[in-house]
C-alpha positions in Angstrom: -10.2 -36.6 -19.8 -8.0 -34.2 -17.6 -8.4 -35.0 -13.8 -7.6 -32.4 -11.0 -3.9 -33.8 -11.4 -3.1 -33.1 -14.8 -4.7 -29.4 -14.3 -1.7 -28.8 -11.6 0.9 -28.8 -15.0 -1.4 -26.7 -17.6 -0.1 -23.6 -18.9 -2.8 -21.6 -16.9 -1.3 -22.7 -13.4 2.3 -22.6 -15.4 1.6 -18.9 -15.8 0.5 -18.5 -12.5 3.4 -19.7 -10.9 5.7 -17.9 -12.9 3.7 -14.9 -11.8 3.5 -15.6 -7.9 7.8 -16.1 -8.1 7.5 -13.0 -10.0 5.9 -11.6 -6.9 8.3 -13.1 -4.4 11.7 -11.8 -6.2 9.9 -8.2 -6.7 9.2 -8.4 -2.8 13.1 -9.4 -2.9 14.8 -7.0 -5.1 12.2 -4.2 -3.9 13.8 -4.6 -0.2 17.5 -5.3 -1.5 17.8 -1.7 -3.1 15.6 -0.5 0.2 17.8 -1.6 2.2 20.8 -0.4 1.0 19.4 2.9 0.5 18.8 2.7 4.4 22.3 2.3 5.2 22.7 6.0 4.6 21.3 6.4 8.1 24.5 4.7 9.2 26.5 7.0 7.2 27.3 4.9 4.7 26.3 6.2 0.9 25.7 2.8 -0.7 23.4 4.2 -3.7 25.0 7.7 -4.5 26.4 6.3 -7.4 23.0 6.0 -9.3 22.8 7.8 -12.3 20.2 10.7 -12.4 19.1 12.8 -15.3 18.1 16.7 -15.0 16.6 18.2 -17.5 18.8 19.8 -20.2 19.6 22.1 -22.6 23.3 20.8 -23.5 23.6 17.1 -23.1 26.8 16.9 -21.2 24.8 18.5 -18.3 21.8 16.2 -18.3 23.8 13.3 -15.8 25.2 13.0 -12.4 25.4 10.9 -9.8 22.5 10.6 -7.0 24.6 11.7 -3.9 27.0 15.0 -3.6 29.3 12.3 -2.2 30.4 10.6 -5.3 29.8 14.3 -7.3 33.5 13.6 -8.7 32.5 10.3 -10.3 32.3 11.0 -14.3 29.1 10.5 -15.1 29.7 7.2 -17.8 31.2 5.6 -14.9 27.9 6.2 -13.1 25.2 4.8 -16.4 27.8 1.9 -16.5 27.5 1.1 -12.6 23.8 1.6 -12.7 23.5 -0.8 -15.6 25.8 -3.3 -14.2 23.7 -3.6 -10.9 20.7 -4.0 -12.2 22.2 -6.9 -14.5 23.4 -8.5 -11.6 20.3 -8.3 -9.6 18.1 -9.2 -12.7 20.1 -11.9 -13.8 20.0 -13.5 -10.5 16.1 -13.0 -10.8 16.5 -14.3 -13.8 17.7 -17.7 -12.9 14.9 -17.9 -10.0 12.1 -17.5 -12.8 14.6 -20.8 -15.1 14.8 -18.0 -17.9 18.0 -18.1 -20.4 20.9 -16.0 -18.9 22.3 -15.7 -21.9 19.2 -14.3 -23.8 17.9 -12.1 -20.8 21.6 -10.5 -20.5 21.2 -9.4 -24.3 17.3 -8.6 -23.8 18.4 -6.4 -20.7 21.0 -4.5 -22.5 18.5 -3.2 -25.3 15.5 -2.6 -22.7 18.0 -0.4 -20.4 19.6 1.1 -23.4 16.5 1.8 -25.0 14.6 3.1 -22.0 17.3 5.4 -20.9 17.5 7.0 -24.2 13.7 7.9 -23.9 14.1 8.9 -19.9 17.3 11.5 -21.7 15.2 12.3 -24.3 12.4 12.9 -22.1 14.2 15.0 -19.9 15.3 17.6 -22.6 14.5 21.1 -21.8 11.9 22.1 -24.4 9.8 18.8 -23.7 10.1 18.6 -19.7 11.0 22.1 -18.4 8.2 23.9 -16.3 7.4 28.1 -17.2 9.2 29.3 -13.9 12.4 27.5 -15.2 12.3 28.9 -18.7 13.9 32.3 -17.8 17.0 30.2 -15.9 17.2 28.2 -19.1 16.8 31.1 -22.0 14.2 29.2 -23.7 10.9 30.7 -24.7 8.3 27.6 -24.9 8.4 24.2 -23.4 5.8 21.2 -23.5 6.1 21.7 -19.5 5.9 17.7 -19.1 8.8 17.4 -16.4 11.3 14.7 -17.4 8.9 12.3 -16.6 7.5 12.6 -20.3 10.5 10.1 -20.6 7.9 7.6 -19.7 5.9 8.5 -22.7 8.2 8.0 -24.8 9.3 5.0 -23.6 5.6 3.4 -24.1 5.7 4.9 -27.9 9.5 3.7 -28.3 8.0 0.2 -27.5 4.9 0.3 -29.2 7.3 0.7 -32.6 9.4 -1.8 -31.8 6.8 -4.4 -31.1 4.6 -3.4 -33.8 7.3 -2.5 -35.9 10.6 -4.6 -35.6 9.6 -8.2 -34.7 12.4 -9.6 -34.7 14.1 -7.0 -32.3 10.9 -7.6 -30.1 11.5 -11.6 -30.4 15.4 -11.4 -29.6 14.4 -8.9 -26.3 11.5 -10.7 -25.4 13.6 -12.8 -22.3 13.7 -9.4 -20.6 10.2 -8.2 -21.5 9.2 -8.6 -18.1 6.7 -5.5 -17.2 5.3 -7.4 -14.1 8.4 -8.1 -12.4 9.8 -4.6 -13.1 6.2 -2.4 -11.9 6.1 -4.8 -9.0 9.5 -4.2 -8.1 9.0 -0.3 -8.3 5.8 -0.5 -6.4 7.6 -2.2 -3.1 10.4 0.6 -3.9 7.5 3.4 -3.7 6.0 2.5 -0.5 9.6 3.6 1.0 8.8 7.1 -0.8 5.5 7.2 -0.1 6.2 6.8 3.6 8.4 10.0 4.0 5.5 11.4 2.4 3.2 10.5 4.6 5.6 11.3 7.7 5.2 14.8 5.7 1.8 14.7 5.8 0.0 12.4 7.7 -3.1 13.3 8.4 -3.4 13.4 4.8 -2.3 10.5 3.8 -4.9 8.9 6.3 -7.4 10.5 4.5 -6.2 9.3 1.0 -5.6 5.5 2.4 -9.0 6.0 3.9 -10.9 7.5 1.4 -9.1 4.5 -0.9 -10.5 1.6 0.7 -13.9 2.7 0.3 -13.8 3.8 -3.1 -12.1 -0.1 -4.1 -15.1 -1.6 -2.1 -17.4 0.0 -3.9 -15.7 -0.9 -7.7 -15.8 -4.3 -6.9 -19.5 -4.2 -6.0 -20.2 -2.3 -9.1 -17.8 -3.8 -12.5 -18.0 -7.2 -11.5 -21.1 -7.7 -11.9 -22.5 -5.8 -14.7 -19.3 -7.3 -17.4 -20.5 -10.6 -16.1 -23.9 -10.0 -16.8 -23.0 -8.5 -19.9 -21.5 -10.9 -21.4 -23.6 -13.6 -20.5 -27.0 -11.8 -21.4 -25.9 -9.9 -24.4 -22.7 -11.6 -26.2 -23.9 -15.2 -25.2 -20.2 -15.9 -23.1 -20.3 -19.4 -21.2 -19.5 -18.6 -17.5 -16.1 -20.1 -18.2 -15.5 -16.8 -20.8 -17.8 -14.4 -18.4 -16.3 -14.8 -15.0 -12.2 -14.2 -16.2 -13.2 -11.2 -18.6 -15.7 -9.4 -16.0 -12.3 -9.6 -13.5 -10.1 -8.5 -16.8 -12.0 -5.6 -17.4 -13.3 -4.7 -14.0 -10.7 -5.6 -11.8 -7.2 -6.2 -12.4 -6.4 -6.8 -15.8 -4.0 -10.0 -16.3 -3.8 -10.7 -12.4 -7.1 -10.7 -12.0 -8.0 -12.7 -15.1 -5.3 -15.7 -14.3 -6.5 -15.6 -10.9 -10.0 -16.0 -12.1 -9.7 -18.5 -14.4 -7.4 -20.9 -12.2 -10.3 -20.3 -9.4 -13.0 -21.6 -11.6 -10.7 -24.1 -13.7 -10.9 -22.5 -17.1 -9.2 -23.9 -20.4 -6.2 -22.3 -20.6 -6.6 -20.3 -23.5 -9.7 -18.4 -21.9 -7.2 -16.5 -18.9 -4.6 -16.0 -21.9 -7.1 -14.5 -24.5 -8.7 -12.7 -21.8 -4.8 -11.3 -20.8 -3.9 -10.6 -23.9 -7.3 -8.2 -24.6 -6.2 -6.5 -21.2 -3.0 -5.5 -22.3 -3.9 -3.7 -25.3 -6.8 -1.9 -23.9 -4.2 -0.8 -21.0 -2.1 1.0 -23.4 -4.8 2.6 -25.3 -6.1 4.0 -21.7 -2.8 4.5 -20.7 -2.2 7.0 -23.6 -5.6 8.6 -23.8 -6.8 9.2 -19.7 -4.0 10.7 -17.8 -4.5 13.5 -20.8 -8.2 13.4 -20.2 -7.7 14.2 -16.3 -5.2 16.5 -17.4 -7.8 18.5 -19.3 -10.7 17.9 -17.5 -9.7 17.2 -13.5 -6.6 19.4 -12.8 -8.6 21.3 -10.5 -9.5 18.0 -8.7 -6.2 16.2 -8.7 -6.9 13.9 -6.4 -10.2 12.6 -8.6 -8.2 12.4 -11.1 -5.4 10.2 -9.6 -8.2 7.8 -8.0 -9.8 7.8 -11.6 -6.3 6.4 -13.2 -6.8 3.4 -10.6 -10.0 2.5 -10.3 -10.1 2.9 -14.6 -7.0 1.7 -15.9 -6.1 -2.2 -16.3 -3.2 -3.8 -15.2 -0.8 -2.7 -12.4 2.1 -1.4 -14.9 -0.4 0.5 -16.6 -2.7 2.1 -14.0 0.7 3.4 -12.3 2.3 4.7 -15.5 -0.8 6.5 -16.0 -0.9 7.9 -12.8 2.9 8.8 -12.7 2.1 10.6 -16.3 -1.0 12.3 -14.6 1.1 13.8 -11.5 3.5 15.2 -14.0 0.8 16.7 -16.4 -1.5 18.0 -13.6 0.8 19.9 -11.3 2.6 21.3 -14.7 -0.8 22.8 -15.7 -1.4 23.6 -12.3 1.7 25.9 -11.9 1.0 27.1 -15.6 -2.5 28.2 -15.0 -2.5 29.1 -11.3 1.2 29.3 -10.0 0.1 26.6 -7.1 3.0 24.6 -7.1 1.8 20.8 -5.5 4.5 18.5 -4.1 5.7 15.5 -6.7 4.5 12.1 -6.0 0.8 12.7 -4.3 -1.2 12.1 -7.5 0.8 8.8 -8.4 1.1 7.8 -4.9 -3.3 7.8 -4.8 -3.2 5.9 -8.2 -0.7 3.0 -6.9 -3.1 3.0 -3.4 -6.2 2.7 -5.1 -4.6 0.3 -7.2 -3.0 -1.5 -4.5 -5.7 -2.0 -2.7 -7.6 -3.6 -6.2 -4.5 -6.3 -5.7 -4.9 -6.8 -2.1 -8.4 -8.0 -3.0 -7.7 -9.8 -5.8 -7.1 -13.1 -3.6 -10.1 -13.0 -1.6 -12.0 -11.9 -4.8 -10.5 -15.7 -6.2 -11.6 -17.5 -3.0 -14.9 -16.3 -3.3 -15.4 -17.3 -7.2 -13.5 -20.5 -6.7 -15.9 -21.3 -3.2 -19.2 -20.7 -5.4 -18.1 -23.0 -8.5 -17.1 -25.6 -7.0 -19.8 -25.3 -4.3 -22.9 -24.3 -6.4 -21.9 -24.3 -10.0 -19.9 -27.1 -10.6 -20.8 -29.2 -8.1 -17.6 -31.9 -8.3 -17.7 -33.5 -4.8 -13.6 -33.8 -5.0 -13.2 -30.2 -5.0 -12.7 -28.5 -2.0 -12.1 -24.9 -1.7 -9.2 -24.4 1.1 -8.2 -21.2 2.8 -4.9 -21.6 2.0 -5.9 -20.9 -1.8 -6.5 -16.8 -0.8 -2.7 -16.5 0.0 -1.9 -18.6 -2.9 -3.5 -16.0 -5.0 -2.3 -13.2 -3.1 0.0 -10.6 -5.1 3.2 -11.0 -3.0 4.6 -7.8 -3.8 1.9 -5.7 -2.0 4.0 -6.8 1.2 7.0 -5.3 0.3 5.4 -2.0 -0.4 3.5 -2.3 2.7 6.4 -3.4 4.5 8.8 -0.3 3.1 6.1 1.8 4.0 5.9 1.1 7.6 9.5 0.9 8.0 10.0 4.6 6.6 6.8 5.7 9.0 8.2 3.7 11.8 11.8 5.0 12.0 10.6 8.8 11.3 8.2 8.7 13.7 10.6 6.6 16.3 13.7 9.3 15.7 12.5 12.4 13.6 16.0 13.5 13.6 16.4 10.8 10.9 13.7 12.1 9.1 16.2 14.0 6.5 18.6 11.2 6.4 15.5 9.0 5.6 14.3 11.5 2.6 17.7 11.3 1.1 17.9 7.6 1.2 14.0 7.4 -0.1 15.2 9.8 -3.0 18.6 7.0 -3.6 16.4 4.4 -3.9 13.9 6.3 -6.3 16.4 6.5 -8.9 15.9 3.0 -9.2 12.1 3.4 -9.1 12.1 5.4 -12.0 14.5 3.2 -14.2 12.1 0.0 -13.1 9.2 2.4 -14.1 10.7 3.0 -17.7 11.1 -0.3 -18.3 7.6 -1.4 -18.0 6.8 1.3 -20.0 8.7 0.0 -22.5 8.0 -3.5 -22.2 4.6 -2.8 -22.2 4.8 -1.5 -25.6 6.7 -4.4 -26.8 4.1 -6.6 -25.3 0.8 -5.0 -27.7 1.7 -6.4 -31.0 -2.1 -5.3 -32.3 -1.8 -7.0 -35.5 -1.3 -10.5 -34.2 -3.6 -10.1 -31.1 -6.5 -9.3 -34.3 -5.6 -11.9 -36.1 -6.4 -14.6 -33.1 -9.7 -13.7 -32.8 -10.3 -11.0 -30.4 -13.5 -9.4 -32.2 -16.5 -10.3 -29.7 -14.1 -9.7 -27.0 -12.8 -6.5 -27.9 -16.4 -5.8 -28.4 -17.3 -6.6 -24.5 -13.9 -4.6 -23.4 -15.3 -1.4 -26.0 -18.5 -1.5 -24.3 -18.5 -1.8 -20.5 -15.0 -0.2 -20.3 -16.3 3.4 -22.2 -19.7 2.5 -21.7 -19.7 2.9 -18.0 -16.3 1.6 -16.4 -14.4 4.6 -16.8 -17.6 6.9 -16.0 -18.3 5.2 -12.8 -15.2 4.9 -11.6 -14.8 8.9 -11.9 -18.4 9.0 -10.2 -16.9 7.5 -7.6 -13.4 9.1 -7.6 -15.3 12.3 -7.7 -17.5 11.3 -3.9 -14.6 10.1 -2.3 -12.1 12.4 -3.3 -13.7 16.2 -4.0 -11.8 18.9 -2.3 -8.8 17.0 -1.8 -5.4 18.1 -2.7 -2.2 17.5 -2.4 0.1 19.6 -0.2 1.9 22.4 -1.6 5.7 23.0 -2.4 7.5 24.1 0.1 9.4 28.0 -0.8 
């Protein structure tokens, strides 16, 4: 019989572990590239070498390098530097998480490689280009998806390989790492998000605002109807219910390991669980931010809350919303000629969904206070308070903490405040490639044949029904009352 012991070495708290050092060298690598992307207030261009790709009509014109001040740098040298960076960084990351150099190296190679190609491919002209640029171009259609259909087409590019090419998949799969990668992003994006709010703040109040309420709200709502649910209707033990209501309603895979090391569940039930979550993600991430694009784009802001309160996992829920800023204001400008700044839709979906994580370890504490209080019943266990910041995503300080260092300095010196924007813009080159990659690796990740073939029929059925049943429609109930008649703010020129 286990004891409380031998459940410290199980794969479940295994898993979590790996996950919270995930968290901890996001929060690192987040603040490294932050930081040198702030020594540009000193006059020192530390990042202009970064690669950047514009949308193209000749390929030799799609890259450059991120700062004017490195403009002679040929633009291979630039890929090559940006690819040797982030190998270096990763790989030290890497050994921190006990992975294979070796194999991670190699798997790196073909996820940058491979993502790049779809950011390029993305970025080409008669896929990405808005109408007002056509005339500039001499072209007479376009998709009008702005280069960030790149992301798109990374999620597709990995879906085939995954599905596809197994053996690819199996040989990458040391640097299939979506969590590390969206986490690091995420603690990049607060940094961007903050000279956007410096921009706009009274705005951005609202949003942050208006965000809190609408998470408060989703908990008190998903949560318990999965749970009941599944225990009423598909006959789940708690052990099943408690980890899939925080899958589907929740969190995804965060909040499904958290849940099941809360209440002590068999490994396999947080893995299962996990699993379902991803493939789900990438259905919703393929089909929604279309949906909002069709329906919402005269409520953008609904629409961005919508991609975080509906979509699962955090790689997901901010692709989607990333793919739903570039869909929405493209339409927007199409239809209308109202021309909304960049980064306000996604910058709703990653709050909404940041403030889902923040909760995520209190949400644990709770579940793991009542089963071992009133279900359960063990007299050894003993819920401590220490267990809420053991579960707490670490990564949400490093966007919080780029955020109020960005709003801090503007607001201390506004004469930085350009400076700062340039630097923000440095370090989102890297935000983008860390975004591409988890699009990518996601893909790689939902391998639906084998995911079937382990059993996965009652549970998809739960997942089918309380995520289309009423999930997705609440959630946009609820986007809809907290965020009707707001917009984002408008182009300048």
């Amino acid at each position: 019989m286990a004891t409380a012991k031998n459940l410290d070495v199980s794969p479940t708290n295994a898993i979590a572990e790996t996950r919270r050092s995930e968290d901890w060298l996001a929060v690192w690598i987040g603040l490294f590239v932050f930081a040198l992307s702030l020594t540009l207030l000193a006059g020192k261009d530390t990042l202009g070498w970064a690669i950047t790709t514009s949308v193209w009509t000749i390929p030799a014109n799609a890259f450059a390098p991120a700062s004017k001040y490195y403009a002679t740098l040929p633009w291979l040298l630039s890929l090559a530097a940006t690819y040797l960076f982030l190998l270096v960084v990763l790989l030290a990351a890497a050994k921190g998480l006990r992975a294979s150099l070796k194999r991670f190296a190699l798997g790196f190679t073909a996820v940058f490689i491979l993502s790049y190609a779809c950011w390029f491919a993305g970025s080409w002209a008669y896929i990405a280009v808005t109408p007002d640029k056509r005339p500039a171009l001499k072209i007479p259609w376009s998709l009008s998806l702005t280069n960030e259909a790149g992301f798109i087409i990374a999620l597709i590019a990995g879906l085939f390989v995954g599905n596809f090419l197994p053996g690819v998949a199996k040989t990458i799969k040391e640097a299939i790492r979506p969590e590390l990668y969206i986490k690091t992003a995420i603690v990049i994006l607060g940094g961007f998000l903050g000279i956007a709010a410096l921009e706009q703040r009274h705005l951005a109040a609202t949003v942050i605002l208006r965000g809190v309420c609408a998470i408060i709200e989703a908990y008190l709502i998903y949560w318990p109807i999965v749970y009941f649910v599944s225990r009423r209707y598909f006959g789940f033990s708690r052990e099943w219910a408690a980890p899939l209501a925080s899958g589907i309603s929740i969190c995804g895979v965060s909040a499904a390991i958290a849940t099941g090391s809360a209440i002590r569940a068999r490994p396999v039930v947080p893995i299962m669980v996990s699993s379902l979550v991803v493939v789900f993600a990438v259905i919703e991430l393929m089909v929604l931010p279309f949906a909002a694009q069709h329906y919402l784009s005269g409520q953008p802001m609904v629409a961005a809350a919508w991609m975080g309160l509906a979509v699962k996992t955090d790689g997901a829920a901010v692709a989607s919303g990333a793919i739903a800023d570039s869909l929405i204001r493209a339409k927007a400008f199409a239809a209308t000629g109202i021309a909304y700044q960049p980064g306000w839709i996604l910058g709703v979906s990653t709050t909404v969904k940041v403030f889902i994580d923040i909760f995520i370890g209190v949400w644990a504490f709770i579940l793991a206070w009542i089963w071992s209080a009133k279900i359960e019943r063990r007299s050894e266990d003993k819920v401590r308070l220490i267990e809420i910041w053991q579960r707490f995503p670490k990564f949400i300080l490093g966007y919080v903490a780029t955020f109020l260092i960005v709003l801090a300095l503007g607001i201390a010196a506004p004469s930085l405040v350009p400076r700062i924007k340039a630097a923000m813009g440095q370090a989102n080159v890297f935000r983008s490639i860390f975004f591409l990659m988890t699009f990518f690796a996601i893909g790689v990740m939902s391998n639906f044949r084998r995911l079937w073939q382990e059993g996965f029929a009652k549970l998809a059925a739960v997942y089918v029904l309380c995520l289309f049943g009423y999930i997705i429609w609440i959630g946009l109930l609820i986007s809809w009352l907290f965020f009707h008649g707001v917009f984002p703010p408008l182009m300048k020129g």
